[in-house]
N, C-alpha and C positions, 0 to 999 in steps of 0.2 A: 515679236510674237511671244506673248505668254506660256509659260509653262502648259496649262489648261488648254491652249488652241494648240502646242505642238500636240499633245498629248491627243486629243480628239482627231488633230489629221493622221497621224501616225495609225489609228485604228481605221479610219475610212480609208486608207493607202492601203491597208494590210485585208478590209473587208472586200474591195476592189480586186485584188489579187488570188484573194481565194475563190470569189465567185467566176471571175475567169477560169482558174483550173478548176475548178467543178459543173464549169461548164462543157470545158473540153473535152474532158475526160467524160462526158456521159450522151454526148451528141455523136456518136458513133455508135450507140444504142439503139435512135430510133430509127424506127420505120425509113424518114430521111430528114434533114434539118438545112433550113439555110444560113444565110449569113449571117453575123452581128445579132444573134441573139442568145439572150443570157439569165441563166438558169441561178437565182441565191436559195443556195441552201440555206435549212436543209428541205428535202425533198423528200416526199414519201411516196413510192412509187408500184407498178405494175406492168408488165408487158410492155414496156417502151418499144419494141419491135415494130407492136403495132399503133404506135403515133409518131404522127408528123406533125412539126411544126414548121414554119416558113421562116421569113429575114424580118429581124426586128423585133422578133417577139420576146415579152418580156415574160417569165414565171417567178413570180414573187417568194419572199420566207414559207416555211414551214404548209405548202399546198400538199395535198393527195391527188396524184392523178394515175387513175389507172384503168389499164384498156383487160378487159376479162377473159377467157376461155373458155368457150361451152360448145358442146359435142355438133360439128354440122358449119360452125358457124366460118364464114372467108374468110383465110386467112393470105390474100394475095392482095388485100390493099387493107390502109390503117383506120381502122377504128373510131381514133380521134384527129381531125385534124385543126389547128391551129394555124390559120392562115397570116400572113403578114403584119405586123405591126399588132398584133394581138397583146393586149397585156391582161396579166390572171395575178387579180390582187391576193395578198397575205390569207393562211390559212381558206383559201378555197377548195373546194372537194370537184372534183371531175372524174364521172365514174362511165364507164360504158362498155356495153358487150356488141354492138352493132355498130352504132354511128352517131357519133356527134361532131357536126360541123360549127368552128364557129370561125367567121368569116373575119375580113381585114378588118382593121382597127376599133376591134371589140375588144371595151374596160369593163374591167371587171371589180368591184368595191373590194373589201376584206368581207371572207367569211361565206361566198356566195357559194351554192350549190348547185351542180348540172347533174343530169343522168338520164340516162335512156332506157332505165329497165327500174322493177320495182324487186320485190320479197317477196317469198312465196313463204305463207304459214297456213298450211294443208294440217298440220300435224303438233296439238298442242304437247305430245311428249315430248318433239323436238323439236332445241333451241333454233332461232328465227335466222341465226345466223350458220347452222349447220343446212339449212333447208335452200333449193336454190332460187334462181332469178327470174320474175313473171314478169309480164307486160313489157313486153321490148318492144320500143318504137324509136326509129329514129329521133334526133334533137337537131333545129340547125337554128343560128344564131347570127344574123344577118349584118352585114357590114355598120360601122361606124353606130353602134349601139352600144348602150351603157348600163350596166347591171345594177343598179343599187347593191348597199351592205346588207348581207342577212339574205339576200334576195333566192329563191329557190325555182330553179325550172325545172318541170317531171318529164317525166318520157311521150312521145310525143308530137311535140311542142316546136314550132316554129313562132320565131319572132325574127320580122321584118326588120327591112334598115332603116337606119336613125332614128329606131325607140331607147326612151328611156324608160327604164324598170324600177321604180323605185322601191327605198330601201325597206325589208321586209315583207316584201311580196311573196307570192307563191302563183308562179305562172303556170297554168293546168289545162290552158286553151291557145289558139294561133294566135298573136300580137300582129297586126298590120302593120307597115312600113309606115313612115314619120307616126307614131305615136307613141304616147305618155302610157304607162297602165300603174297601177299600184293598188294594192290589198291583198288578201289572202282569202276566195282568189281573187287573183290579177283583172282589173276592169281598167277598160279604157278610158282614160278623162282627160282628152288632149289630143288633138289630130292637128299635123301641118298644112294650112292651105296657102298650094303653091300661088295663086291669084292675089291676096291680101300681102304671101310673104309673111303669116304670121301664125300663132296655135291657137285655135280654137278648140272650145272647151267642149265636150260632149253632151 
């Protein structure tokens, strides 16, 4: 082994070993968490209390995920859940004051954005970020579905199992189960037919 490849595994030995204790150490945070899933910092974070994540899930480098606090709202089950085998690629944003589901083996690209509530700017002498949170609608994100990079879901919003979202979209309507959508917004141009066994285009 060269210099250069001890050198490169010595860092993936050592990246491996920190994303375990920082996974350990913050899986006692949430809401509840299962097995064998693993959090690489770093992490930018909110209200873990109220999210749960399942067995398998993956949270990628440098995400934002944070579950919010507003006057009224349950605080006896989480906010966000992350079901099984879920992976949330590199810098993703996941933001929510009510609910956002996102089901089993949902990938997510880099850079995607979820949320379930918007900004409220009532008030142009104040800043957009001192003002608070309009339009809450749930979000749920259906099994074995795939986000494109860039891709933005708003408040809302359901999207069916086994769509894919492709990259740079902006989904602002329901997505149907086996379907394609892509633009800004999200149109469908792709449906599964189970008969053919193949996708037809819209």
């Amino acid at each position: 082994m060269t210099l250069s490849s001890k050198i490169q595994s010595s860092f993936h030995i050592w990246n491996d070993i920190k994303t375990k204790l920082y996974s350990i150490l913050l899986f006692p945070c949430f809401f509840s968490s299962g097995i064998k899933s693993t959090i690489i910092p770093p992490l930018r974070f909110a209200g873990l209390s109220d999210i749960s994540i399942g067995s398998f899930v993956t949270i990628h480098s440098n995400c934002w995920i944070q579950a919010l606090t507003r006057e009224g709202s349950d605080t006896d089950s989480p906010k966000i859940i992350m079901k099984d085998y879920a992976s949330i690629g590199m810098n993703s944003t996941i933001s929510a004051v009510k609910s956002i589901v996102i089901e089993e083996y949902v990938f997510t690209a880099r850079n995607v954005y979820i949320s379930d509530h918007g900004h409220k700017y009532d008030d142009v002498d104040i800043p957009i970020s001192h003002q608070s949170v309009n339009g809450v609608a749930e979000v749920r994100i259906g099994a074995h579905t795939w986000l494109g990079q860039n891709s933005v879901v708003l408040p809302g919003v359901t999207i069916g199992r086994h769509c894919v979202i492709g990259a740079n979209s902006v989904v602002n309507t329901d997505i149907s189960d086996y379907s394609v959508a892509v633009g800004a917004p999200a149109k469908i141009v792709k449906r599964y037919n189970s008969k053919s066994q193949s996708w037809v285009r819209v």
